[in-house]
matplotlib code that plots the C-alpha trace (Angstrom):
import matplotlib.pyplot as plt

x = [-13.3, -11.0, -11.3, -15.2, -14.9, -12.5, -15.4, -18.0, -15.6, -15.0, -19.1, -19.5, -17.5, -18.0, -22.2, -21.0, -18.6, -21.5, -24.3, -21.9, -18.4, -17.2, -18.4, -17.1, -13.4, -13.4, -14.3, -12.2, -9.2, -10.3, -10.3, -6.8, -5.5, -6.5, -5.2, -1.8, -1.2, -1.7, 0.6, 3.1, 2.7, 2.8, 6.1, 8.0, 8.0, 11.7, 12.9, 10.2, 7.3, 7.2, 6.6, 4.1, 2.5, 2.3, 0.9, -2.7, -3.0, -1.1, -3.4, -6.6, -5.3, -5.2, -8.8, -10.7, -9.3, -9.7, -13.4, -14.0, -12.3, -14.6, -17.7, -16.8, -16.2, -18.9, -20.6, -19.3, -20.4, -23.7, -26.1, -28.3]
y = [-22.4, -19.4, -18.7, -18.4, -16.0, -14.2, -13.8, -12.8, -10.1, -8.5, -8.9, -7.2, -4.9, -3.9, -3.7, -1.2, 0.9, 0.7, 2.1, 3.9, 4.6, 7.0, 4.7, 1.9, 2.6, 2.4, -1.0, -1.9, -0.4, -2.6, -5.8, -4.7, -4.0, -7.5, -9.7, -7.3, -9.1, -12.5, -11.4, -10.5, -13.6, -15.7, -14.2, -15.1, -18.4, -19.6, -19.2, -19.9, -21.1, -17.4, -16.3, -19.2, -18.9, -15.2, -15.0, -15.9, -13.1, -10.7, -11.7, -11.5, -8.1, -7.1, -8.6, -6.7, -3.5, -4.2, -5.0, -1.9, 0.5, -1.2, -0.4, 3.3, 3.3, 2.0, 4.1, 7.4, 6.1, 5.4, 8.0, 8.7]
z = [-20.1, -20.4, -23.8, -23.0, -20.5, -22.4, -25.3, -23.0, -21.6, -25.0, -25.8, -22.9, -23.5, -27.2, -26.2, -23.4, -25.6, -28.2, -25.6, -23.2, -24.7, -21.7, -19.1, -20.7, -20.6, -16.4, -17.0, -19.7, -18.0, -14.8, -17.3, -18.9, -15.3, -14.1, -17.0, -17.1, -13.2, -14.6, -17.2, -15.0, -12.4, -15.4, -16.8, -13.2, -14.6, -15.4, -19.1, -22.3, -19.8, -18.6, -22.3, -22.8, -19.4, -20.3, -23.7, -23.3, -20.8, -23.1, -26.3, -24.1, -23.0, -26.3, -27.4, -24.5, -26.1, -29.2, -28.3, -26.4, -29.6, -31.4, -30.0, -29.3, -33.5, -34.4, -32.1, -33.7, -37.4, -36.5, -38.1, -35.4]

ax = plt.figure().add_subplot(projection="3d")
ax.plot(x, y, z, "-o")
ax.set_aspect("equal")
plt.show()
């Protein structure tokens, strides 16, 4: 159910950047800020389960960027 969430974030998030790229990077940042605390909750875990707890967050981190760089790209090679 995550993993869904997670891909309707980065949609989101790329049509935004797409449309809007300066006012998508408030809430991109806001998206990036919230997963970066479940990072770091998840990483209090004891030993390897605070890497494992923390990687989703980390890789979803990195996807909702990723998205959002995206869409301001493409944006700047459109022709119009």
């Amino acid at each position: 159910m995550a993993v869904v969430g997670i891909v309707a974030v980065c949609v989101v998030l790329l049509v935004l950047a797409f449309l809007a790229p300066r006012l998508s990077r408030r809430p991109e940042r806001g998206t990036q800020r919230t997963l970066g605390v479940g990072s770091r909750t998840a990483g209090k875990a004891p030993g390897v389960l605070g890497r494992l707890f923390s990687k989703p967050f980390r890789s979803s981190q990195k996807a909702v960027g990723r998205s959002g760089s995206a869409g301001r790209r493409a944006r700047g090679r459109f022709p119009l």
